[in-house]
C-alpha positions in Angstrom: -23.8 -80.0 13.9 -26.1 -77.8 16.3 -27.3 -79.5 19.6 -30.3 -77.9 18.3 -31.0 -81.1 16.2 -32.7 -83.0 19.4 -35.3 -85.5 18.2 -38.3 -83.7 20.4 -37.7 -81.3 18.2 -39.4 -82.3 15.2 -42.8 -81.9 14.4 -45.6 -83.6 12.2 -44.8 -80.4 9.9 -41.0 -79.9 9.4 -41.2 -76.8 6.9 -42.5 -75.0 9.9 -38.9 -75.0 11.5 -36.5 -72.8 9.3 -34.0 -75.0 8.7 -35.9 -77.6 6.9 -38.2 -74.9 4.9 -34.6 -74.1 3.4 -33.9 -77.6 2.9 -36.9 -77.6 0.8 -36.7 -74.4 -1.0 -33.0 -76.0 -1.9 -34.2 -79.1 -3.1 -37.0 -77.5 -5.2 -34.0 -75.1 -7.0 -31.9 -78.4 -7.7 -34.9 -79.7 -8.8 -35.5 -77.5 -11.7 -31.5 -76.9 -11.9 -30.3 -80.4 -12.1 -33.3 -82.8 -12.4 -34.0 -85.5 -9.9 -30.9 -87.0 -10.0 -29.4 -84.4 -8.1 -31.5 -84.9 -5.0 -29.0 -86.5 -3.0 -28.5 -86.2 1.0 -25.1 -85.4 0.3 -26.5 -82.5 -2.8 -29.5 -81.2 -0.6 -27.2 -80.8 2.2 -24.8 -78.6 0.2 -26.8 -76.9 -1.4 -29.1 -75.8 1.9 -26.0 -74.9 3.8 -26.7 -77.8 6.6 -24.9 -81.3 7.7 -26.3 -84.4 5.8 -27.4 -85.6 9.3 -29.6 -82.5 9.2 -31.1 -83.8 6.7 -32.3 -87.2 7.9 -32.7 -86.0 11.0 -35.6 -83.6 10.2 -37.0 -86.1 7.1 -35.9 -89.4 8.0 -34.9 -89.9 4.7 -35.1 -88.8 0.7 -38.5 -89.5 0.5 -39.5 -88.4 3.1 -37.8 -85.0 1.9 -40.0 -85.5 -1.2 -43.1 -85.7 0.3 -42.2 -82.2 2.2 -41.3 -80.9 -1.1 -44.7 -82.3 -2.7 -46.6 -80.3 0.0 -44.7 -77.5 -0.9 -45.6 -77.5 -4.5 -49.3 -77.5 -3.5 -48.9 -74.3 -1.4 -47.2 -72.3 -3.7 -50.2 -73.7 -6.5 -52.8 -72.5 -4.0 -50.7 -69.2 -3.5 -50.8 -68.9 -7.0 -54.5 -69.6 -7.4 -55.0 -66.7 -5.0 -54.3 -64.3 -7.2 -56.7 -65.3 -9.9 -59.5 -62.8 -9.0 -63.7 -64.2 -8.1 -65.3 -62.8 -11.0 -69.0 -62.6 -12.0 -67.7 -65.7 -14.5 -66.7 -68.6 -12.8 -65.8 -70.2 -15.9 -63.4 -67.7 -16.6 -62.0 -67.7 -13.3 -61.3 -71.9 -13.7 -59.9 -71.5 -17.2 -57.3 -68.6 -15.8 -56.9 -71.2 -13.2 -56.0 -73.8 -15.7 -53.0 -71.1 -17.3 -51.6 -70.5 -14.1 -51.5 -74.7 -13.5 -49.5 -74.6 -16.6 -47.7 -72.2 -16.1 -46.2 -73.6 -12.8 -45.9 -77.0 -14.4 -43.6 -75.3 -17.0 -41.4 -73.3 -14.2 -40.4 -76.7 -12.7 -41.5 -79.6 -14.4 -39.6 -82.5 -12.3 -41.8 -80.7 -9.6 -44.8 -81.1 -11.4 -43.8 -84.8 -12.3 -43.6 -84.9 -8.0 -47.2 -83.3 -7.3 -49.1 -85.3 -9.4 -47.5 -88.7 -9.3 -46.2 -88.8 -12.5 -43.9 -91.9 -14.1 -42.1 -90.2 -16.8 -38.6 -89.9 -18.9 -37.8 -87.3 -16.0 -38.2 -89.9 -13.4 -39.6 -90.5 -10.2 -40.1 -91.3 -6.9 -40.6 -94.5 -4.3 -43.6 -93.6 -2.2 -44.3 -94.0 1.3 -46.7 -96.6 2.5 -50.4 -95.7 1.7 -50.7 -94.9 5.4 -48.9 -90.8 4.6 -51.6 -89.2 3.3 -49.5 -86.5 2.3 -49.4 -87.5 -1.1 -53.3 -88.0 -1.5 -56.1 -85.8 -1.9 -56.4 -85.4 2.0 -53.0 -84.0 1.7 -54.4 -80.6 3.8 -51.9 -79.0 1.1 -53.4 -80.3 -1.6 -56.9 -79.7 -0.7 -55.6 -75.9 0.2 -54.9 -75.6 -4.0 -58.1 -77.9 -4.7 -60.3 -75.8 -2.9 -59.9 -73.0 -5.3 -61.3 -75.2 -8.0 -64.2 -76.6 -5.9 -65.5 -73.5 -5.0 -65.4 -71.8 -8.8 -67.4 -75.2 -9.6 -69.7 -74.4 -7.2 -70.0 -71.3 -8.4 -70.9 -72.2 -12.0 -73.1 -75.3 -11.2 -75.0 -72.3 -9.1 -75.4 -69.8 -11.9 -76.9 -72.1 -14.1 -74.2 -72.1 -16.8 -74.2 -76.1 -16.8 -76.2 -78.4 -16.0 -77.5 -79.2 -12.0 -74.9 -81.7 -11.1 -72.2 -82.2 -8.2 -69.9 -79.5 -8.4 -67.3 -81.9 -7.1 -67.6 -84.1 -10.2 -67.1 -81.2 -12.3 -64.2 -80.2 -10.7 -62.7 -83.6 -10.8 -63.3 -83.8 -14.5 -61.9 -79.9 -15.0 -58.9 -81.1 -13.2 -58.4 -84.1 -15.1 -58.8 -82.5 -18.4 -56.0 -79.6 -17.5 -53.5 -81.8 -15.8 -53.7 -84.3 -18.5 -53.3 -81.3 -21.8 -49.8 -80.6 -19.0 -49.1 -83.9 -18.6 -49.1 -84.2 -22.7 -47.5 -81.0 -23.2 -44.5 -81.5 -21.0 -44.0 -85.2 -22.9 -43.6 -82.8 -25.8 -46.5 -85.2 -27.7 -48.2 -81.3 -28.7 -44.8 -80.6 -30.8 -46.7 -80.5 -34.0 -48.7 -77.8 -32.6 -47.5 -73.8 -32.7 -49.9 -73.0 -30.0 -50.8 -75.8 -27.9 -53.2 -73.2 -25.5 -54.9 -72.0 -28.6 -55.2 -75.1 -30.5 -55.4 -77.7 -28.0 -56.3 -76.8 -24.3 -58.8 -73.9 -24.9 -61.0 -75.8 -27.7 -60.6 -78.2 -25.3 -62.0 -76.6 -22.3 -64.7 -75.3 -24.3 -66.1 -78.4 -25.3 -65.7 -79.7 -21.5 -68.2 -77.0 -20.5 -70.2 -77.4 -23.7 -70.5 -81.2 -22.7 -71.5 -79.8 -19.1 -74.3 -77.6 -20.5 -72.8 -74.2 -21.1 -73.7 -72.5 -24.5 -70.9 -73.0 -26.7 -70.3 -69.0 -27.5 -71.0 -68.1 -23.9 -67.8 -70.8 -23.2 -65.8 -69.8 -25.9 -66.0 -65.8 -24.7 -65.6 -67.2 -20.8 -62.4 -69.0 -21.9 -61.3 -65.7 -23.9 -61.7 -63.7 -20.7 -60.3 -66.2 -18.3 -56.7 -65.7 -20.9 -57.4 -62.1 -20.3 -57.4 -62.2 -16.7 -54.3 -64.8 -16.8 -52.8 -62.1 -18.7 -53.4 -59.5 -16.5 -52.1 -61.6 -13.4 -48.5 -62.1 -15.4 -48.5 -58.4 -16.5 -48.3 -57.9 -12.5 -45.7 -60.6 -12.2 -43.7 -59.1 -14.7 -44.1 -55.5 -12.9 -43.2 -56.7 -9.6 -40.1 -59.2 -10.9 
């Protein structure tokens, strides 16, 4: 083991060293490799190339490792939610948000399960003591991927599309409404459904703003161009792949 691995070392932010981003990027691969079950000391460790000590010694422990992971989940989301362009349509922009959400739940699930908290059949996680906030919504990582959504909110209370409200309780509500269509999907409860984005999280989304005030054609052609856009954004994925 490195001398290297000296406790005044560490920092408040361990993925800023190198060694423990790789530790994370490994545990995220085992995660959607292997499930939960493989996140081990002993696995991590392996797999990143370092001593097990490494590992507690820049995490303290497994979940401590998880809540670095966690964090890292939010800042590839809000990497993600970068490349959905601001548009004239900020209800297209937050329904091309919501694809991309899904389509990063659906890469990784077991780190979806992680981000948002979630008890399921794939398992989960003992937290810290309410006193991390790195798991909350003043995770700074969190908020960094949130923020997206608040501003397009903004932006559409703004416009006049919906009714004068506080675009922070749209974008709660938004939120809810997208992570719980995911959280549904990845229980596989949409299974009678051919096209669960067609028949289940658009109409959905359309009635959301319709609720909120929008027009329900001008909705329905926002949420057609926010799938456009998506699809533009994966079409460039693809290209650069």
């Amino acid at each position: 083991m490195a001398s290297a691995h000296k406790s005044e070392d560490r920092s408040d932010d361990p993925t800023a060293d190198p060694v423990p981003e790789r530790v994370v990027q490994a545990t995220i691969s085992l995660l959607a490799e292997q499930g939960p079950s493989a996140i081990k000391a002993r696995t991590v460790a392996s797999a990143s190339g370092v001593s097990t000590m490494a590992v507690y010694h820049y995490f303290g422990g497994i979940a401590e490792l998880i809540h670095a992971v966690v964090d890292q989940g939010f800042k590839e989301l809000d990497k993600a939610f970068a490349q959905v362009p601001v548009t004239d349509d900020p209800l297209a922009d937050l329904y091309a948000m919501a694809l991309t959400t899904r389509r990063v739940a659906r890469e990784n699930p077991h780190l979806y399960d992680l981000m948002f908290g979630l008890s399921t059949r794939r398992a989960t996680y003992r937290p810290l003591p309410d006193s991390d906030a790195r798991l909350s919504g003043r995770s700074p990582a969190f908020q960094g991927a949130y923020r997206h959504l608040s501003d397009a909110c903004a932006r559409l209370v703004s416009c006049g599309r919906v009714r004068q409200q506080e675009p922070e309780r749209v974008a709660a509500q938004l939120w809810s409404f997208v992570h719980g269509c995911i959280t549904l999907e990845l229980a596989e409860h949409f299974v009678e459904f051919d096209d669960p984005v067609a028949q289940v999280l658009q109409p959905l989304g359309v009635n959301l703003a319709v609720g909120l005030g929008d027009e329900r054609e001008r909705a329905q052609a926002s949420h057609e161009a926010g799938a456009r856009i998506y699809d533009s954004i994966t079409r460039g994925r693809a290209g650069s792949a």
